[in-house]
C-alpha positions as CSV (number, residue, x, y, z in Angstrom):
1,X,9.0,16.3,15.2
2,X,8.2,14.0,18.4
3,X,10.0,10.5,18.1
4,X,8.3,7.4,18.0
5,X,8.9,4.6,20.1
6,X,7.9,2.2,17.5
7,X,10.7,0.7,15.8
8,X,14.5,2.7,15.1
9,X,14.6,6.1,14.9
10,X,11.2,6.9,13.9
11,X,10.3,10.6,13.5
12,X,6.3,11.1,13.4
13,X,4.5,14.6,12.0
14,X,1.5,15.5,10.5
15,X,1.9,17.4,7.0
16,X,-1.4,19.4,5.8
17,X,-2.0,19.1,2.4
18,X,-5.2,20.5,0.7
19,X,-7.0,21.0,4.3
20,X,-6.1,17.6,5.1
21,X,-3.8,16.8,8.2
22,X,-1.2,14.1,6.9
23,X,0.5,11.7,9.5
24,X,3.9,10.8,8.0
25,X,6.5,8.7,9.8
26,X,10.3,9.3,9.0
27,X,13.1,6.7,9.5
28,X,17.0,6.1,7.7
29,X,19.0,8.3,5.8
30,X,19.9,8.0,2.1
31,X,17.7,7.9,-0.9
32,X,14.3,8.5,-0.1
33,X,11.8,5.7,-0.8
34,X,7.9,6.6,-0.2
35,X,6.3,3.6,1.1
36,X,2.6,3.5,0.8
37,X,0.7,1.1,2.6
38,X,-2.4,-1.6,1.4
39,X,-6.0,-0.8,2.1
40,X,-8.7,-3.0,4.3
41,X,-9.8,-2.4,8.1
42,X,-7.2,-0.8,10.1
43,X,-4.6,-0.8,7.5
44,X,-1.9,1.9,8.1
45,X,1.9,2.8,6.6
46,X,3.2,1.4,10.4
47,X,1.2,-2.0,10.6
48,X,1.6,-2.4,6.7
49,X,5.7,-1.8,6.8
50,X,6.8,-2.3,10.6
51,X,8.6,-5.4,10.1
52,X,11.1,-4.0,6.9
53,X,11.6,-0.4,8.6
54,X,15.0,-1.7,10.1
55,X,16.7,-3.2,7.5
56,X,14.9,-0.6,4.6
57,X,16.0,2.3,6.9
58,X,20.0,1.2,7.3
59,X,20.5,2.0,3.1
60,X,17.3,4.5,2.8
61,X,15.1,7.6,4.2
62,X,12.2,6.1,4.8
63,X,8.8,8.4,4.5
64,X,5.9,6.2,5.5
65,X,2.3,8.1,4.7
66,X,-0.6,7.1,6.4
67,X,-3.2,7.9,3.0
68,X,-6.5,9.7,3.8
69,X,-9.0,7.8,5.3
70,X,-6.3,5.9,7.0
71,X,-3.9,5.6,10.5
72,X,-4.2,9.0,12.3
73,X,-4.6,11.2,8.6
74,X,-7.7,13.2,8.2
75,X,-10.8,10.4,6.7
76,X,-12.4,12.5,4.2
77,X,-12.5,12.6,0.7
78,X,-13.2,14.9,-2.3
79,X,-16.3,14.0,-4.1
80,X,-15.1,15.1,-7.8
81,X,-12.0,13.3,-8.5
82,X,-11.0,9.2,-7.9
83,X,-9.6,8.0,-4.5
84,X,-6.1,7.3,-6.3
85,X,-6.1,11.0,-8.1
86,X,-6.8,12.4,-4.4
87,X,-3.8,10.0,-2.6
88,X,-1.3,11.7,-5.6
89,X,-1.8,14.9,-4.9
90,X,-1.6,14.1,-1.1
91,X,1.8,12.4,-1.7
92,X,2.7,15.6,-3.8
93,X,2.3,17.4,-0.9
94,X,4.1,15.7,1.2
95,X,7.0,15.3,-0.5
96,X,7.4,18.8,-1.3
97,X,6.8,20.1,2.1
98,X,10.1,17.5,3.1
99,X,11.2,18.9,0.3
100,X,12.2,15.7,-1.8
101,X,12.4,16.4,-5.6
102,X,12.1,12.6,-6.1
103,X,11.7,9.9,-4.5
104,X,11.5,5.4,-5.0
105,X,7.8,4.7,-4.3
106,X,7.0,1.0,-2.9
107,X,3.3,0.6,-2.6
108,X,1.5,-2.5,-1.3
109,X,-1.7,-2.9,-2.9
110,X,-4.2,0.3,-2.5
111,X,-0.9,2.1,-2.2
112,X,0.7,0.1,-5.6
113,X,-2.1,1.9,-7.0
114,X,-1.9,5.7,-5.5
115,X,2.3,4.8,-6.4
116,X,0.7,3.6,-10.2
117,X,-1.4,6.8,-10.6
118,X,1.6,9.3,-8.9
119,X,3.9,8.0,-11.4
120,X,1.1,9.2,-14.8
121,X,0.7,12.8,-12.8
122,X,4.4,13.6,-11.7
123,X,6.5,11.3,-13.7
124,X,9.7,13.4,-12.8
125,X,9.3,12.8,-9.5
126,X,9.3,9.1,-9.4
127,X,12.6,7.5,-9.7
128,X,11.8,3.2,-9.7
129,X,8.7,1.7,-8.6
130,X,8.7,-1.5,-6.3
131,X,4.6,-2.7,-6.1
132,X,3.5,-5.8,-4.3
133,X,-0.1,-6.7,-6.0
134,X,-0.8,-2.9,-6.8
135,X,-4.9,-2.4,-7.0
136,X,-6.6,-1.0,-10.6
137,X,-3.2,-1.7,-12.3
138,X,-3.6,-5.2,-11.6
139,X,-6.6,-7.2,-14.1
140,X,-7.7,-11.2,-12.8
141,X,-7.4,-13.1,-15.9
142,X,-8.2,-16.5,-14.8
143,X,-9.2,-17.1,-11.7
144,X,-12.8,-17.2,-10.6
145,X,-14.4,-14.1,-9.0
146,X,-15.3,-15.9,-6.2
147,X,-12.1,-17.0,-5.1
148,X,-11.1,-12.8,-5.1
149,X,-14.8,-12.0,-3.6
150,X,-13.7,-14.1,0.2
151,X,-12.0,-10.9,0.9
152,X,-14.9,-8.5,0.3
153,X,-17.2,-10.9,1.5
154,X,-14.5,-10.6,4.6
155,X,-14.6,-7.1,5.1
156,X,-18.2,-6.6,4.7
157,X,-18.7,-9.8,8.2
158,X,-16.2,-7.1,9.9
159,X,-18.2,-4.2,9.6
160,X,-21.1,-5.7,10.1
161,X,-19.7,-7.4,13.7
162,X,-16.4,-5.6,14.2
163,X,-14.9,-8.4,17.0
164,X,-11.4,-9.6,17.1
165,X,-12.3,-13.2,15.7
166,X,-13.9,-11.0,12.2
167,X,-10.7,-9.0,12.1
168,X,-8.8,-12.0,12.0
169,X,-10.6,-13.7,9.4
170,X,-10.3,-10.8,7.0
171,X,-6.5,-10.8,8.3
172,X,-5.9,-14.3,7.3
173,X,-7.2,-13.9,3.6
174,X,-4.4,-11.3,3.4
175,X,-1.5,-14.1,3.9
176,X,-0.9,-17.6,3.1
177,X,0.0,-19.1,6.9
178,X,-2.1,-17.2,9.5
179,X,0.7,-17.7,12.4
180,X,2.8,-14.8,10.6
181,X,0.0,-12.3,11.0
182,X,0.5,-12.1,15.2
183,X,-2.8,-11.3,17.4
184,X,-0.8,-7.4,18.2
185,X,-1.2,-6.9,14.7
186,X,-5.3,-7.9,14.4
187,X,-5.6,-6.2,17.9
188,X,-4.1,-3.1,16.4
189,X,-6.1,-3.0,13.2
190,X,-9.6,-3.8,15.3
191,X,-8.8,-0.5,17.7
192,X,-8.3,1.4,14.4
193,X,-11.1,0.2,12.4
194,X,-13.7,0.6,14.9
195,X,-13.3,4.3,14.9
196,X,-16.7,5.4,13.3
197,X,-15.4,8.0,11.0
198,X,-12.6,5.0,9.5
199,X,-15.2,2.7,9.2
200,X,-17.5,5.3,7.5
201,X,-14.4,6.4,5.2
202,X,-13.5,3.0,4.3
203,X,-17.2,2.2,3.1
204,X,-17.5,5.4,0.8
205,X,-13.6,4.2,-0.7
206,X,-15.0,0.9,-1.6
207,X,-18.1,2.2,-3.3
208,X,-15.9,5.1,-5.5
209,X,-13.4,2.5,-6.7
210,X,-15.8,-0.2,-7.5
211,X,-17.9,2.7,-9.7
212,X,-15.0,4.8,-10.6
213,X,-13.9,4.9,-14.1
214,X,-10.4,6.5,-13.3
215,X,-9.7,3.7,-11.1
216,X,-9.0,1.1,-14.0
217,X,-5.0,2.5,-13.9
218,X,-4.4,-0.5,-15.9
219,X,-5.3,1.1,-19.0
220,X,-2.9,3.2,-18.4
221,X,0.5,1.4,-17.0
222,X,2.1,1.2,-20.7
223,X,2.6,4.8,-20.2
224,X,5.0,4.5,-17.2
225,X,8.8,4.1,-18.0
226,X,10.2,4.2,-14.9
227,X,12.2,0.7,-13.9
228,X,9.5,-1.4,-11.9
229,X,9.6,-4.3,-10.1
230,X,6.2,-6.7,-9.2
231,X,6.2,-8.2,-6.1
232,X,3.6,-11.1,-6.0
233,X,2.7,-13.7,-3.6
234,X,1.4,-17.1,-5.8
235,X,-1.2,-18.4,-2.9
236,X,-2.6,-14.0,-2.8
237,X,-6.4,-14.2,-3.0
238,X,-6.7,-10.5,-3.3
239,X,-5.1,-10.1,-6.4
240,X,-4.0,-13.4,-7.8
241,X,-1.0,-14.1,-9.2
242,X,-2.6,-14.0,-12.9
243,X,-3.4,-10.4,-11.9
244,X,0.3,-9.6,-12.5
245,X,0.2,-10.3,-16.5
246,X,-1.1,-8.1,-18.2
247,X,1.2,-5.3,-16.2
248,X,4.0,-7.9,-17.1
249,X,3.5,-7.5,-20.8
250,X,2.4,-4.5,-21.0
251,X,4.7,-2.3,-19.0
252,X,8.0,-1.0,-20.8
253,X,10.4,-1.5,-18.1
254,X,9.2,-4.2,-15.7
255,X,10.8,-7.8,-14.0
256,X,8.6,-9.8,-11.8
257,X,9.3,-11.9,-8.9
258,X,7.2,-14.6,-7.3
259,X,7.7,-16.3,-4.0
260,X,5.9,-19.2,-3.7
261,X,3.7,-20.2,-0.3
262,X,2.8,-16.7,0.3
263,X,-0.5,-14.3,-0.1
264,X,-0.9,-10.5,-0.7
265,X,1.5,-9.4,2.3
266,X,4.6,-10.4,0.5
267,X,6.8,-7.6,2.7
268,X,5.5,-9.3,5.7
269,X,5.3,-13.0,5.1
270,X,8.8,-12.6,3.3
271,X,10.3,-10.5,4.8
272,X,14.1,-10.8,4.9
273,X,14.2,-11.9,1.6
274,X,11.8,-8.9,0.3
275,X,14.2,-6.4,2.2
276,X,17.1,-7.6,0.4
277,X,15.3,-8.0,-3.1
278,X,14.3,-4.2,-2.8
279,X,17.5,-3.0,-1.4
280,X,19.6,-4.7,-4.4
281,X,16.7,-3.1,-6.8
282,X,16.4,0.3,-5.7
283,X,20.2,0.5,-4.6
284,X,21.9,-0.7,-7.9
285,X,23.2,1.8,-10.6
């Protein structure tokens, strides 16, 4: 494995998996927690988890998965089965090629809901869930659509005039104050969202979610047992924080926590206080 000079002790590879070159960064020793980053233009595991590797990586081993379509993994994408049921099996893969029998998942958003669907296909594997506004388990309850449709309305101004000034609009839905998303992180999500074969992948994941039965995981989420924790910003206009409830009551095992001034980047935006809050979760007996 060739070392990363991007935060401590970071290990880089690429895992194949089903014809499909995964790039997985490694970091920390201890329980292994598989951290699976949000979705959006340029989204990766590294920009979506940077900023909690160090004090994550001093209790845990760290295995941060770039999912299809995204970072430097292989964009394509299976036509017969949902973008969730096709990140699973990827993380499947993975994880047995390291050979981990099981792992903590913490997924931000797109990843809470590849962590979500993982956890109905291998429940053995899964030991606690952490999920910061995890997408198709989460249902808007009361606030207006068109609050949540800025984002998408966002995204679609990128692609249609990819600049750095578009990036950083679409960045600044993402958290409540602006001045903690820094211009190296929009400059890093523009270079990777203007390759043509992300921007292409990224437009054919949006389309299968949004007509994709199998995406709704939140019919589902009563059936997971596992000891979860929700993560929720109360300003996110992604997923609002009324998104949260119905996983809240209906989930067998579940605690939320809210932190107030904050948007859909919780691990970013609060992020010493999220490193210790999942620490003290996924490390207690």
């Amino acid at each position: 494995m060739e070392q990363s000079s991007v935060g401590p002790k970071v290990d880089e590879q690429f895992i194949t998996v089903s014809g499909m070159n995964i790039h997985v960064s490694e970091a920390g020793v201890g329980e292994p927690i598989v951290l699976l980053h949000g979705g959006g233009p340029g989204a990766s595991g590294m920009s979506n988890f940077r900023t909690n590797i160090a004090n994550l990586a001093a209790r845990f081993r760290l295995i941060i998965v770039d999912q299809p379509g995204f970072g430097s993994s292989s964009k394509r994408l299976p036509e017969d089965q949902s973008y969730w049921k096709t990140c699973s099996q990827v993380v499947h893969g993975v994880m047995s090629s390291l050979g981990i029998e099981q792992a903590h998942f913490l997924g931000n958003s797109l990843g809470g809901g590849t962590s979500l669907q993982f956890a109905l296909d291998y429940p053995d594997m899964v030991d606690r869930l952490v999920l910061m506004g995890p997408g198709g388990g989460a249902v808007n309850i009361f606030t207006p659509g068109d609050i949540i449709g800025g984002v998408a309305a966002a995204v679609r101004r990128f692609y249609e005039s990819p600049t750095v000034e578009s990036m950083r609009e679409f960045v600044d839905f993402m958290v409540f104050d602006p001045a903690t998303a820094s211009d190296d992180l929009v400059k890093e999500r523009l270079d990777a969202a203007s390759d043509p074969d992300a921007e292409t992948f990224m437009l054919q994941v949006f389309h299968k979610l949004a007509k994709d039965a199998e995406a709704e995981l939140w019919k589902q989420v009563d059936q997971i047992q596992h000891e979860t924790l929700l993560i929720w910003g109360r300003e996110d206009r992604v997923l609002p924080l009324d998104s949260s409830f119905l996983m809240f009551h209906r989930m067998k095992n579940v605690r939320l926590v809210v932190f107030s001034e904050c948007g859909h980047w919780v691990q970013s935006e609060k992020q010493p206080e999220f490193d210790k809050l999942v620490t003290s979760f996924l490390a207690a007996e």
